[in-house]
C-alpha positions in Angstrom: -21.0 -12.9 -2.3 -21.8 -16.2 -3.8 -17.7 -17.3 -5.8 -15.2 -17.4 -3.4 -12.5 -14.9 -4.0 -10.1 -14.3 -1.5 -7.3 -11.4 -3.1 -5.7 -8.3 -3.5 -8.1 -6.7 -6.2 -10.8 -5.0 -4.9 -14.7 -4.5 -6.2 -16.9 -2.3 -6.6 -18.6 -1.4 -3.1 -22.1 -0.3 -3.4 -23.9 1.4 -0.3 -25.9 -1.6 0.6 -22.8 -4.2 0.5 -22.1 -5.2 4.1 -18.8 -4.4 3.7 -19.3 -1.0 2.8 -21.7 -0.8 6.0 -18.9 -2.3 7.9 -16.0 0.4 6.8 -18.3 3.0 7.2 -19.2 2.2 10.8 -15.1 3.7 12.0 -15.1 7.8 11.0 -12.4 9.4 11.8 -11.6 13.2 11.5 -8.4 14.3 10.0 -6.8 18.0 9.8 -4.5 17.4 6.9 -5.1 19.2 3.8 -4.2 16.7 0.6 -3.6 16.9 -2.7 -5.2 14.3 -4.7 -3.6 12.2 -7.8 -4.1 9.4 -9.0 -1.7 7.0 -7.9 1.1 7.2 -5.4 3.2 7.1 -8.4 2.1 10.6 -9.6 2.3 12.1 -5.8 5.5 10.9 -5.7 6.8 13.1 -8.4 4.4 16.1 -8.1 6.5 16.3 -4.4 9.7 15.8 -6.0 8.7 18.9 -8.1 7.5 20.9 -5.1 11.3 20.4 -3.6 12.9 20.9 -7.3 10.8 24.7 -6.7 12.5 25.0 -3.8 16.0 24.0 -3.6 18.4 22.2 -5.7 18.4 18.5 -4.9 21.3 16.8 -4.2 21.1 13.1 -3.6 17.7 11.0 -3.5 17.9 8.0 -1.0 15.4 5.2 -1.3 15.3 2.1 1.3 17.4 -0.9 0.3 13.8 -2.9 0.8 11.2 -1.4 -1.5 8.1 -0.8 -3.9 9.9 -1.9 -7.1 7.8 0.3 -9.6 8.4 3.6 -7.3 12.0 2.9 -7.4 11.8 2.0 -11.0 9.7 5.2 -11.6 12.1 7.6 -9.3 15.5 6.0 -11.3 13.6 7.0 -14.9 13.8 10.5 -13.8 16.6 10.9 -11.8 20.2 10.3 -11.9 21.4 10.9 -8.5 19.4 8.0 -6.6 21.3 6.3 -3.7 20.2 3.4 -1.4 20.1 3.2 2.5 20.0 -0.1 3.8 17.4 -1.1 6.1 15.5 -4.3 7.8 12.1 -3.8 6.6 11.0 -6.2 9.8 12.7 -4.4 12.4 10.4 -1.7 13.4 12.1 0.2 16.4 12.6 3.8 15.3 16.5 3.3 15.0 17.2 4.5 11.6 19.2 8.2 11.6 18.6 9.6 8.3 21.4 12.2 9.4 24.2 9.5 9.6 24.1 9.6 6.1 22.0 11.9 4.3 23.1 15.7 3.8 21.1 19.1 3.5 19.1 19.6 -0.2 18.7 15.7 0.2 15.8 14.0 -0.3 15.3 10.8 2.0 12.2 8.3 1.3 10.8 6.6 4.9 8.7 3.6 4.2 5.7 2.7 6.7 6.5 -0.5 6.9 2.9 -2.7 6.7 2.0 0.6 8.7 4.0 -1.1 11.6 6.7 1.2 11.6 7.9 3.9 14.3 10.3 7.6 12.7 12.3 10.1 14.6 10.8 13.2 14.5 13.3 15.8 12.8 11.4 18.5 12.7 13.6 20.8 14.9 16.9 20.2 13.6 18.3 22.4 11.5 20.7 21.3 8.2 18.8 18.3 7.9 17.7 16.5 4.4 14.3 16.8 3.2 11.6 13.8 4.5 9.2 12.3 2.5 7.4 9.4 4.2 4.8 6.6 2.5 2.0 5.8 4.4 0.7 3.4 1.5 0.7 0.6 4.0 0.0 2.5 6.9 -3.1 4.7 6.2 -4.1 6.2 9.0 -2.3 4.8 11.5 -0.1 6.8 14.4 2.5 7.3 12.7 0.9 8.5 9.6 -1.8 10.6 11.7 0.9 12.3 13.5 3.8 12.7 11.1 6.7 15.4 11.3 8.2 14.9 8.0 8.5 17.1 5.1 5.9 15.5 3.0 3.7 12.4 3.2 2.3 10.2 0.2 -0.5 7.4 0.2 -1.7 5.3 -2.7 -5.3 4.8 -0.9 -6.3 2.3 -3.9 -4.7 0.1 -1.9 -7.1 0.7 1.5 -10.4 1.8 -0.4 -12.6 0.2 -3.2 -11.3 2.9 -5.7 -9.6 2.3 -9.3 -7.0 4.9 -8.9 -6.3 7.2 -5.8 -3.6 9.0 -3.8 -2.8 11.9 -1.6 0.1 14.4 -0.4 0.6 16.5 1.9 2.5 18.6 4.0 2.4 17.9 8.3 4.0 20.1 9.2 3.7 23.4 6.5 1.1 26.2 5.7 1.9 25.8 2.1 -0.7 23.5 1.7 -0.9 23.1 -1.8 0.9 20.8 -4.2 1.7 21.2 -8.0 -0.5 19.6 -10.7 1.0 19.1 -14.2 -0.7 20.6 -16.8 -0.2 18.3 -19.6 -2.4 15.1 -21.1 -1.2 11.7 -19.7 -3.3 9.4 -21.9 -1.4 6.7 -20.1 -3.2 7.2 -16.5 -6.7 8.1 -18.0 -6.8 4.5 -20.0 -5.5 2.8 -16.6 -8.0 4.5 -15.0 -10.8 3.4 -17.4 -9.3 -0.4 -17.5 -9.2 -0.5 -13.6 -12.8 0.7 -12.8 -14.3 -1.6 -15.2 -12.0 -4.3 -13.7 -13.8 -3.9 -10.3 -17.4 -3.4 -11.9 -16.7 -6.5 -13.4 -15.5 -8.1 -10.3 -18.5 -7.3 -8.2 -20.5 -9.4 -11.2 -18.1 -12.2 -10.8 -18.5 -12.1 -7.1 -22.0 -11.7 -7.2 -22.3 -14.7 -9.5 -23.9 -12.2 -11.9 -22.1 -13.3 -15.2 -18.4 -15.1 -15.1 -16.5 -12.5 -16.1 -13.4 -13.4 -14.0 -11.1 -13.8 -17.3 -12.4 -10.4 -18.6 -11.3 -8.9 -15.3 -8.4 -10.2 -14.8 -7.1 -9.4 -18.5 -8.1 -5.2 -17.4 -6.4 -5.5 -14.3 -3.3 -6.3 -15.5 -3.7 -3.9 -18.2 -3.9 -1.1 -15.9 -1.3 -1.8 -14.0 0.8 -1.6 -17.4 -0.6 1.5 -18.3 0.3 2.9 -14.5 4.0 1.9 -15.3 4.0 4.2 -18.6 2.2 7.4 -16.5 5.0 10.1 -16.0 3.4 13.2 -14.5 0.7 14.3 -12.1 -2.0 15.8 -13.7 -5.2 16.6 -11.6 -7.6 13.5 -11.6 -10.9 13.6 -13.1 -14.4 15.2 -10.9 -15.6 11.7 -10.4 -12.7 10.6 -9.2 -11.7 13.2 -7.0 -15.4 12.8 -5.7 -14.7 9.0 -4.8 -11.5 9.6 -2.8 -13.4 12.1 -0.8 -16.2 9.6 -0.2 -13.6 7.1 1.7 -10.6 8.3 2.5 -11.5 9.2 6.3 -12.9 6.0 6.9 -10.6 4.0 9.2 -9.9 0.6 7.9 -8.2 -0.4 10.9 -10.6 -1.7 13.5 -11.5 -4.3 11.6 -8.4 -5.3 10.2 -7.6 -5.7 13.9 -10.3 -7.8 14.5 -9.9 -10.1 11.5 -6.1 -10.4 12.5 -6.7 -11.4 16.2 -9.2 -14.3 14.9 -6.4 -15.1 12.6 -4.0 -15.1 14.9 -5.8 -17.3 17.6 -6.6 -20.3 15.1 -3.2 -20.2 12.9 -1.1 -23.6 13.5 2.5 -22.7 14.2 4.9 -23.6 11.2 8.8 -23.6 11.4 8.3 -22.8 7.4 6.9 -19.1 8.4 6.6 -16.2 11.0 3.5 -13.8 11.0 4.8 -10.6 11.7 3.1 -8.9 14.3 4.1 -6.0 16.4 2.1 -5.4 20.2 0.0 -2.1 20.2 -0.1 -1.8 16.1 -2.4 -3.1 13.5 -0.8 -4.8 9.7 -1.4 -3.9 7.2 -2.5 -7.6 6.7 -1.7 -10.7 7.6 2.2 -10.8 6.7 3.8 -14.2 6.4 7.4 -14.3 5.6 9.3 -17.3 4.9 13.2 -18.0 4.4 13.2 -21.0 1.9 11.5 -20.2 -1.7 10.3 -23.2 -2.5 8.5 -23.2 0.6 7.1 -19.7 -0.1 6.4 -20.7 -3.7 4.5 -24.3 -2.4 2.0 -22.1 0.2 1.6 -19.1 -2.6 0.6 -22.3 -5.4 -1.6 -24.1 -2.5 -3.4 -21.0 -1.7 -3.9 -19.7 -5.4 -5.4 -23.6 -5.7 -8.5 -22.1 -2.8 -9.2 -19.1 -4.7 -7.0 -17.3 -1.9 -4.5 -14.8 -3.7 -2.4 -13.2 -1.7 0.4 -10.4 -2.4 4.1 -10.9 -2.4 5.9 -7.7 -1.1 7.8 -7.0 -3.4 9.0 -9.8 -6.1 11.8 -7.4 -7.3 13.1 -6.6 -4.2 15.6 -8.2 -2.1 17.1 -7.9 1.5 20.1 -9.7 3.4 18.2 -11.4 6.1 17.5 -14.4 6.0 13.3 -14.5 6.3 12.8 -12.6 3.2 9.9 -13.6 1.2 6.9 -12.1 2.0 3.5 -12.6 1.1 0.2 -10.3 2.8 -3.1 -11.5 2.6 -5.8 -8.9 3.0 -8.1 -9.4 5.6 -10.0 -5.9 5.6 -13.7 -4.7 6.0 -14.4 -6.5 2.8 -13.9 -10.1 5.1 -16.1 -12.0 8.0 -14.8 -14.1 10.5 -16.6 -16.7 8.1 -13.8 -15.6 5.5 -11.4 -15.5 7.8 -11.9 -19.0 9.3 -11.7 -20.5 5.6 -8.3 -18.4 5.4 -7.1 -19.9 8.7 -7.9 -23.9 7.6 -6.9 -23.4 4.6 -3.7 -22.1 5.9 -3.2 -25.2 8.4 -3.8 -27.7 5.8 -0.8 -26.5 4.4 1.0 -26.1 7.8 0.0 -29.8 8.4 1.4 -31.4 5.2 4.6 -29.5 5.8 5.9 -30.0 8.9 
């Protein structure tokens, strides 16, 4: 790729793109049958109305720490949502969904950065329904061997695809989720703004025609138009057929690799911690910082080296004390070429604020 561009947005991967060679190099073969939607947002509430089939629900619990547009999209359309607090970097499997959550409720577990160990429920008895995200875990142990009641992923945030997520069931013969049959104008014109975005990125990247502006201005606009989606209808043919094309391909090995070569050259900094957690892959690498300003100076600085990273979550808060959290993707779309302009880049920064 000739422009440097360093982010969160993916491009459009074409079969001779070394990236694509690279992602396609780690198969993997999985036994659980998915429904596909087109965002998480959607699988979220096509398994809401699976358990609405089922039983009355009673209370909906969401983490105290998390995605700000599923909790925004969860409150719009229900009116019995309650919080459980938890420490979204402490990852020992200590949380008892029990202690506080009843029969006919729903509890959401987050995979946190996919980093995360669960208790496995599955043979109690009276105990509230389980619906864990794997969004930032795809594919890892915990996500390959669940035991909850459902499972959701947004894969557009692992794979070079517009729009894209799955549910399922781990542990269920009832395979099959609900589609809504309605029109959702809303998720078809997000999907249309966010595929040109990325076939617009590739030219940018490619140094084809600058057409960063141009697809920048759809990104954003798609990820309006996902905020305005309220159902679940069944994606289109062409989508359904890109999902398929990716979604068992691990993107873990070389995230691993990348975050090793990270690791080894990254300057220490009493402004941030890397999160890191022995015998699991991230998601990314995770910085987290305690002071704002200091998170808001390294965010500016690495915007200024075409390096744009994501901050988990900007509407979300937590009590502790490191709480501001920024990922930068260092996937099978990144060389150790990328990563060691990552890594100086990032100790420039360390250097001039010590």
């Amino acid at each position: 790729m000739s422009n440097k561009d360093l982010g969160s947005s993916f491009y459009e991967l074409k079969p001779n793109d070394p990236a694509y060679k690279i992602l396609t190099q780690y198969p993997v073969k999985l036994n659980m049958a998915f429904t596909v939607y087109y965002s998480g947002r959607n699988a979220f509430m096509a398994v809401f109305k699976d358990i609405a089939n089922k039983t009355t629900i009673n209370k909906i619990w969401l983490p105290s720490y998390y995605c700000d547009t599923v909790v925004n999209l969860i409150n719009r359309n229900f009116n019995n949502v309650h919080y459980y607090n938890i420490n979204p970097f402490h990852f020992n499997n200590d949380l008892h969904v029990t202690e506080f959550a009843k029969d006919n409720d729903v509890v959401v577990i987050n995979n946190f950065w996919g980093l995360s160990s669960f208790k496995n429920y599955s043979s109690q008895t009276n105990k509230p329904i389980i619906i864990e995200d794997h969004t930032h875990g795809w594919l890892s142990e915990e996500c390959l061997n669940s035991k909850a009641d459902y499972c959701i992923s947004s894969l557009r945030k692992t794979y070079p695809i517009p729009l894209g997520a799955v549910a399922w069931k781990p542990n269920s013969k009832d395979v099959l989720l609900p589609y809504k049959n309605t029109n959702d104008l809303y998720i078809l014109e997000a999907h249309n703004a966010l595929l040109t975005s990325m076939q617009l990125k590739r030219q940018y990247l490619k140094h084809l025609k600058d057409t960063k502006k141009k697809y920048l201005t759809l990104l954003k606009k798609g990820e309006s138009l996902l905020d305005l989606s309220n159902s679940y209808i069944k994606p289109d043919e062409a989508l359904i057929k890109q999902i398929n094309s990716y979604y068992n391909y691990d993107p873990n090995p070389i995230k691993n690799r990348n975050f090793k070569l990270a690791l080894n050259g990254l300057e220490a900094s009493k402004n941030f911690k890397v999160i890191n957690r022995k015998g699991f892959t991230p998601f990314g690498l995770l910085l987290l910082f305690k002071d704002k300003e200091m998170f808001n100076s390294f965010k500016s600085w690495l915007i200024s080296n075409q390096i744009y990273p994501a901050h988990l979550w900007p509407n979300t808060c937590t009590e502790a004390v490191w709480k501001y959290l920024l990922n930068l993707h260092i996937d099978y779309r990144y060389d150790k070429e990328d990563i060691s302009y990552l890594v100086e880049k990032i100790n420039i920064w360390v250097k001039n604020n010590v």
